[in-house]
DSSP file (Angstrom, degrees, kcal/mol; ACC not computed):
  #  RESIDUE AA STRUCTURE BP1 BP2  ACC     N-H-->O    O-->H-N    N-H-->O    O-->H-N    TCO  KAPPA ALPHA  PHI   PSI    X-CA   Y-CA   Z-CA
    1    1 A X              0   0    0      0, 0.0     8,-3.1     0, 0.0     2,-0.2   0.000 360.0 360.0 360.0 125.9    0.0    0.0    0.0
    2    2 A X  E     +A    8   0A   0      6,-0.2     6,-0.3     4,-0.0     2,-0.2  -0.542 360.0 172.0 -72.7 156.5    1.1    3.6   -0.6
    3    3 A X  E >>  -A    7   0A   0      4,-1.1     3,-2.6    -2,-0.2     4,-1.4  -0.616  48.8 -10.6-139.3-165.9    1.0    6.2    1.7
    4    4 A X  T 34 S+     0   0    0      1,-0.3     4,-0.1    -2,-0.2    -1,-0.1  -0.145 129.0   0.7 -34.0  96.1    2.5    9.7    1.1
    5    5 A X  T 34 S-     0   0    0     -2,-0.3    -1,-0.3     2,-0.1    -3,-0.0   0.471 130.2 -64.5 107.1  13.3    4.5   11.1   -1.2
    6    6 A X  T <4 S+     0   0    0     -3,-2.6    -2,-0.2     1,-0.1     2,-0.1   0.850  89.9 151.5  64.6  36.9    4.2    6.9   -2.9
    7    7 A X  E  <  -A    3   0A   0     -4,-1.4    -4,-1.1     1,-0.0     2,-0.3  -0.317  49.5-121.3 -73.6 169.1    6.0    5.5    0.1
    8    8 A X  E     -A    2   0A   0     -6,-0.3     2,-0.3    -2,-0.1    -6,-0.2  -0.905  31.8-176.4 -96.7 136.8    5.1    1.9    0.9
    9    9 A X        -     0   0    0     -8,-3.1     2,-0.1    -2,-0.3    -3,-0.0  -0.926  25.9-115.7-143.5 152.9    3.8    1.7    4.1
   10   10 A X        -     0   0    0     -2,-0.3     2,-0.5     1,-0.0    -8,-0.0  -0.353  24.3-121.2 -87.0 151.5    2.9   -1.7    5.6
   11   11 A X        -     0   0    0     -2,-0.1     2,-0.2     2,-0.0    -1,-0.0  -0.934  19.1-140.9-120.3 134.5   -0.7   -2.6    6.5
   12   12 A X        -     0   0    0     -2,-0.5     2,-0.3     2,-0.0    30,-0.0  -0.564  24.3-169.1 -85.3 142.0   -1.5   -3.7   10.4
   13   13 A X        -     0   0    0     -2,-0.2    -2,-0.0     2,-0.1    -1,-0.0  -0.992  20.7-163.9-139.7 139.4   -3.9   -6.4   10.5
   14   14 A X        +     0   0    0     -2,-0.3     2,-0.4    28,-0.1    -2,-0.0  -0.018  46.3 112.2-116.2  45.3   -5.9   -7.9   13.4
   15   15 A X        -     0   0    0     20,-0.0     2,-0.5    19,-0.0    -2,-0.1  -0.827  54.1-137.8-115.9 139.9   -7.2  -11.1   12.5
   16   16 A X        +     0   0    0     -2,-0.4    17,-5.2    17,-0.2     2,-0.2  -0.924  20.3 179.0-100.2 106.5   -6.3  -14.4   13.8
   17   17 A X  E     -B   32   0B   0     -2,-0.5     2,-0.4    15,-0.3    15,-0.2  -0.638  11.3-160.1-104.7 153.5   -5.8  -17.9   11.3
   18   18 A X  E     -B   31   0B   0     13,-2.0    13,-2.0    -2,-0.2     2,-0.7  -0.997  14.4-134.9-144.8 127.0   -4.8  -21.2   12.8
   19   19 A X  E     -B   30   0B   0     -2,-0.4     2,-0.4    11,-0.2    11,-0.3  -0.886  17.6-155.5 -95.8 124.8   -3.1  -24.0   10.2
   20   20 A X  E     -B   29   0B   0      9,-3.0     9,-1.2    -2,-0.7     2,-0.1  -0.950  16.9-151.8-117.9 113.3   -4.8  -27.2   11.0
   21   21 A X        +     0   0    0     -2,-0.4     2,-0.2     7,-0.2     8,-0.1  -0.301  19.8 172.5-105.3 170.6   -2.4  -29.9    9.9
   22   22 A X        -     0   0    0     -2,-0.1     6,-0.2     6,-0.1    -2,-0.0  -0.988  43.0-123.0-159.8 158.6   -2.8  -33.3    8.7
   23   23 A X  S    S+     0   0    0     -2,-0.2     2,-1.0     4,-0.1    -1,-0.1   0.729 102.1  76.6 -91.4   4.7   -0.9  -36.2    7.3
   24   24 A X  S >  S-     0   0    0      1,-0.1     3,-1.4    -3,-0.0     4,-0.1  -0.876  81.1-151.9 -84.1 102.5   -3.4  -36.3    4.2
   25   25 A X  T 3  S+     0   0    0     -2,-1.0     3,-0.4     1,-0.2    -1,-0.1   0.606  92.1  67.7 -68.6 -16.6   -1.5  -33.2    2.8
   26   26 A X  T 3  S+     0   0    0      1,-0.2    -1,-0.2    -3,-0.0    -3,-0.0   0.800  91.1  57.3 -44.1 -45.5   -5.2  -32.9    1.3
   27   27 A X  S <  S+     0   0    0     -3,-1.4     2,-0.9     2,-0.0    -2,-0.2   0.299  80.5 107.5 -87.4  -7.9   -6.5  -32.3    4.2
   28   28 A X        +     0   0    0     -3,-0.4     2,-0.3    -6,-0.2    -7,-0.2  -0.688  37.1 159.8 -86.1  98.2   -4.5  -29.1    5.5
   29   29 A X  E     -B   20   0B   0     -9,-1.2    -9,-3.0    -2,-0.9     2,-0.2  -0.815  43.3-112.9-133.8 165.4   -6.1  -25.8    5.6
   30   30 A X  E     -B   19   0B   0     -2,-0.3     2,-0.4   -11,-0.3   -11,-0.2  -0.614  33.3-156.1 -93.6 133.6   -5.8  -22.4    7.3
   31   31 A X  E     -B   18   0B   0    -13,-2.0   -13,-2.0    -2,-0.2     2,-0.5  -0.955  13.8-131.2-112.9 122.6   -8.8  -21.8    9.9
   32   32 A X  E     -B   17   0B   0     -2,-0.4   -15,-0.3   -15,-0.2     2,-0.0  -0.753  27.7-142.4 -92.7 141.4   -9.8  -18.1   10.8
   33   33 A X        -     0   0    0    -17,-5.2     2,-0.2    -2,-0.5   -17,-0.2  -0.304  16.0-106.4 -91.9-177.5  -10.1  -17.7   14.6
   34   34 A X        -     0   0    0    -19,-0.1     2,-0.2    -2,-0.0   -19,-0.0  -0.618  46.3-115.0 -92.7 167.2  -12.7  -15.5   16.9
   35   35 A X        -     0   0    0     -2,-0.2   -20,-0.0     1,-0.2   -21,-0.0  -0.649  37.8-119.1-101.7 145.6  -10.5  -12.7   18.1
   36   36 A X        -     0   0    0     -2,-0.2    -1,-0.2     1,-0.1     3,-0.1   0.042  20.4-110.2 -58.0-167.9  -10.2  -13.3   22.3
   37   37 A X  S    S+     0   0    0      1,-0.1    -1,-0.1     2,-0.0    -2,-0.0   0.571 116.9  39.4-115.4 -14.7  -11.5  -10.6   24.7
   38   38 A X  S    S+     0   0    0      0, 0.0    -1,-0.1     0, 0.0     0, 0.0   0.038  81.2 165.8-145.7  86.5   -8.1   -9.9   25.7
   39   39 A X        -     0   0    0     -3,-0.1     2,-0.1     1,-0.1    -4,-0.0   0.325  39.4-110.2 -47.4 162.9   -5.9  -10.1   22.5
   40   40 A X        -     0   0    0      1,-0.1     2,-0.3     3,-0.0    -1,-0.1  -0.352  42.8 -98.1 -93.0-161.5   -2.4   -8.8   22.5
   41   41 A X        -     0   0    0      1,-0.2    -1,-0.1    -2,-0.1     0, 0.0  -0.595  52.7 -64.5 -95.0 158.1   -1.9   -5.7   20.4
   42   42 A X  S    S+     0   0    0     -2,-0.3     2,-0.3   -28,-0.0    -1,-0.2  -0.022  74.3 148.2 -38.2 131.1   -0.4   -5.4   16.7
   43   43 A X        -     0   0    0     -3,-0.1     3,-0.3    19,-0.0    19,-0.2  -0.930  34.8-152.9-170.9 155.1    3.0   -6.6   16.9
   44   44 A X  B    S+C   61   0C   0     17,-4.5    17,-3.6    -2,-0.3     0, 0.0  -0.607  75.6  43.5-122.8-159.2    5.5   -8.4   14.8
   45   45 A X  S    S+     0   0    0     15,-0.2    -1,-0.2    -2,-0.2    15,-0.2   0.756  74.3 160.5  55.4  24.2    8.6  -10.8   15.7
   46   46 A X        -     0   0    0     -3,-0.3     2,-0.2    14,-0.1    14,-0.2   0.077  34.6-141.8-109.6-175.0    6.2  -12.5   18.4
   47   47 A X        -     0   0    0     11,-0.3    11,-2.6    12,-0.2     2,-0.3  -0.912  25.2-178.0-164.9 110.4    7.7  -16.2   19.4
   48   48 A X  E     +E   57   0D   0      9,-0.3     9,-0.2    -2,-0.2     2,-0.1  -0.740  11.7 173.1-116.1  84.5    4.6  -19.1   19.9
   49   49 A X  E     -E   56   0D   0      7,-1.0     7,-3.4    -2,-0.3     2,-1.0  -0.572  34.0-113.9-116.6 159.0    4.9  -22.6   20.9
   50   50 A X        +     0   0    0      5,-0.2     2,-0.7    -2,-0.1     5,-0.2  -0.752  31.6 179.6 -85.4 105.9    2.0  -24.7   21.6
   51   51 A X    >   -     0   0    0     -2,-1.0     3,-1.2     1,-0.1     4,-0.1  -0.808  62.9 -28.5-116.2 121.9    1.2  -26.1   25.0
   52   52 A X  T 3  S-     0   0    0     -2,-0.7    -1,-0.1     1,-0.3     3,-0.1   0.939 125.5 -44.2  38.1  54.4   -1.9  -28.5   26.3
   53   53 A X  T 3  S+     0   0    0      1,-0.3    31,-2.6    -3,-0.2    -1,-0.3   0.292 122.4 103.4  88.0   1.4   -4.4  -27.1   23.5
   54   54 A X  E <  S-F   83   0E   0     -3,-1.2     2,-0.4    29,-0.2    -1,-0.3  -0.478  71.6-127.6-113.0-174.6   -3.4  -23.6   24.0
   55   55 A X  E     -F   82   0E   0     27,-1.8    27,-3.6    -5,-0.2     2,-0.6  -0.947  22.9-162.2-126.8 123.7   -0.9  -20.9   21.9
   56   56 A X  E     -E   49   0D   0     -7,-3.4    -7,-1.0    -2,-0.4     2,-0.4  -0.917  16.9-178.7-119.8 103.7    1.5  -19.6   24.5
   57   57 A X  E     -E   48   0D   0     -2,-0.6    23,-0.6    23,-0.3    -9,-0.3  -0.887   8.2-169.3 -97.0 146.0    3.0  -16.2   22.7
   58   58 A X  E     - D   0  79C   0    -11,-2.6   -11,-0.3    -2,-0.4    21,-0.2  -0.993  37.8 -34.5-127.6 144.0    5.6  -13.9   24.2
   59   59 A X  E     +     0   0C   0     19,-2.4     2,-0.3    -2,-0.3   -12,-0.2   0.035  48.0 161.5  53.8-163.3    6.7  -10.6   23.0
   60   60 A X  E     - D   0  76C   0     16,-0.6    16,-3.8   -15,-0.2     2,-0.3  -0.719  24.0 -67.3  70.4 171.3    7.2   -8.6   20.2
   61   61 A X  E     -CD  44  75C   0    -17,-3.6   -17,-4.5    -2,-0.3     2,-0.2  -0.997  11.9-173.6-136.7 164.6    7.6   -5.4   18.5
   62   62 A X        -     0   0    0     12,-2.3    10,-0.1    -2,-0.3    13,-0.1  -0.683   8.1-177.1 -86.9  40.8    6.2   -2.2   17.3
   63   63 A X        -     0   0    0     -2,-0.2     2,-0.4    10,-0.1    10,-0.2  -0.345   1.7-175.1 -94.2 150.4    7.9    0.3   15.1
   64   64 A X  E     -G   72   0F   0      8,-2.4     8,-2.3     3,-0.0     2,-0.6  -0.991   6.9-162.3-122.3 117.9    6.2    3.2   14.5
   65   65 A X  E     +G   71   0F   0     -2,-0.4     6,-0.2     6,-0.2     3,-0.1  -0.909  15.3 172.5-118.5 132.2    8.0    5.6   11.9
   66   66 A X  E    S+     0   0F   0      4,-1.0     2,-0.2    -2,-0.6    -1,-0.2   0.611  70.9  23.7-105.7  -0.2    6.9    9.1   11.9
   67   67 A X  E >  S-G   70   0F   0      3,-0.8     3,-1.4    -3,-0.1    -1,-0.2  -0.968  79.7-108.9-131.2 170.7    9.5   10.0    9.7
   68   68 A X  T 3  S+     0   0    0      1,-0.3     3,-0.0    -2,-0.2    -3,-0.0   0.737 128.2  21.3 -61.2 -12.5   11.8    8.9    7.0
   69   69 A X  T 3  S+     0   0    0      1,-0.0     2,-0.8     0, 0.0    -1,-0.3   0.392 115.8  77.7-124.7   0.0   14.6    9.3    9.3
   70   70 A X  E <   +G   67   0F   0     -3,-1.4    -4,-1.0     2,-0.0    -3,-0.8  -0.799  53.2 151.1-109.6 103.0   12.5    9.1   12.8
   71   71 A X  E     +G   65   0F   0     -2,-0.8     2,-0.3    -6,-0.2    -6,-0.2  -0.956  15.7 179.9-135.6 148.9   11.4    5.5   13.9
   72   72 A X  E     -G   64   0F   0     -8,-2.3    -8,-2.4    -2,-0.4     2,-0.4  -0.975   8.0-159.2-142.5 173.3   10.9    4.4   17.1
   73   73 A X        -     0   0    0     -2,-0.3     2,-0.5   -10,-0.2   -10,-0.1  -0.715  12.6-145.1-124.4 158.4    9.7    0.6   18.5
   74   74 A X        -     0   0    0     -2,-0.4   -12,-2.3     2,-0.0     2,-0.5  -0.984  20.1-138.1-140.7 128.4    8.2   -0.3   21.6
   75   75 A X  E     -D   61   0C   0     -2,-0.5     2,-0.5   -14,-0.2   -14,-0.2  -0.767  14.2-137.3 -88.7 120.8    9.5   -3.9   22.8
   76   76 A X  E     -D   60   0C   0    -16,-3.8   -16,-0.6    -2,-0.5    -2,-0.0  -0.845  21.5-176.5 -89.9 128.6    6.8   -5.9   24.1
   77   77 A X  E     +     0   0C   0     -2,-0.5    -1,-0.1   -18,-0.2     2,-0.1   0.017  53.0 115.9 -50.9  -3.4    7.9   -8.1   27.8
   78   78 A X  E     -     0   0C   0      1,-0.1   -19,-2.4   -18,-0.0     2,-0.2  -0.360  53.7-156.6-137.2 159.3    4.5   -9.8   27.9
   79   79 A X  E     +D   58   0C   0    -21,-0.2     2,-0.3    -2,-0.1   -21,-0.2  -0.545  16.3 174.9-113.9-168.2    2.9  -13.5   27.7
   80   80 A X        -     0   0    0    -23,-0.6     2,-0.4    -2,-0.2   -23,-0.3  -0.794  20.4-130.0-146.6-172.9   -0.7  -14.4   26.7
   81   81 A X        -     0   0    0     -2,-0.3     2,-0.3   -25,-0.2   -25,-0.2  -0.969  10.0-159.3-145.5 129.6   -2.7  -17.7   26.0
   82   82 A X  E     -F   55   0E   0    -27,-3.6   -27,-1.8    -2,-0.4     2,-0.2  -0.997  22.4-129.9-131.5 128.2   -4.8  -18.7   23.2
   83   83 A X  E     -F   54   0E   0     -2,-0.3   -29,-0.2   -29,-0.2     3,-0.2  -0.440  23.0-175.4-102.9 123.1   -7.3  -21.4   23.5
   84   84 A X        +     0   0    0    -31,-2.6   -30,-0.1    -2,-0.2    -1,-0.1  -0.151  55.4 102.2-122.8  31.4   -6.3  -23.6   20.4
   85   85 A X  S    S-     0   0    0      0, 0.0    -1,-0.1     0, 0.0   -31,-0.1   0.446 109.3 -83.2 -96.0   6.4   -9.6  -26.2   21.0
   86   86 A X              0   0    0     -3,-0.2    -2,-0.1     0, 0.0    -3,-0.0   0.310 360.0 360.0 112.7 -15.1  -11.6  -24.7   18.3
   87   87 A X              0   0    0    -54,-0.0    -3,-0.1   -53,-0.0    -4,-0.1   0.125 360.0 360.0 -95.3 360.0  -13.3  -21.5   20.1
């Protein structure tokens, strides 16, 4: 997407997919999830492993550039859980 002056500017998205695997390579398709009620925020670089039906993510980052030569990122410290049983 362009943005000013015919920059490329990345587009935030806040939707949640789950790949539901199988060994019938037929059988493997991308699921869109329900968003939780308390989701983390846009962020990229995150780190996810699965544990006892759930999605345990930690961290990420933010950058925000408000100019071509100004960016600054905010490093997320933080864990959540995402219920990976179908809901």
């Amino acid at each position: 997407m362009k943005g000013p002056a015919g920059k490329l500017r990345g587009i935030i998205y806040n939707d949640i997919w789950a790949l539901k695997m199988n060994v019938d390579f037929s059988q493997i398709r991308w699921e869109r999830r329900r968003k939780a009620p308390f989701a983390p925020s846009a962020r990229c670089g995150v780190s996810m492993a699965p544990h006892k039906g759930r999605g345990i993510l930690f961290g990420g980052v933010f950058d925000q550039e408000e100019s071509e030569e100004d960016l600054s990122s905010i490093f997320y410290n933080d864990l959540y859980g995402h219920s990976c049983d179908g809901s």
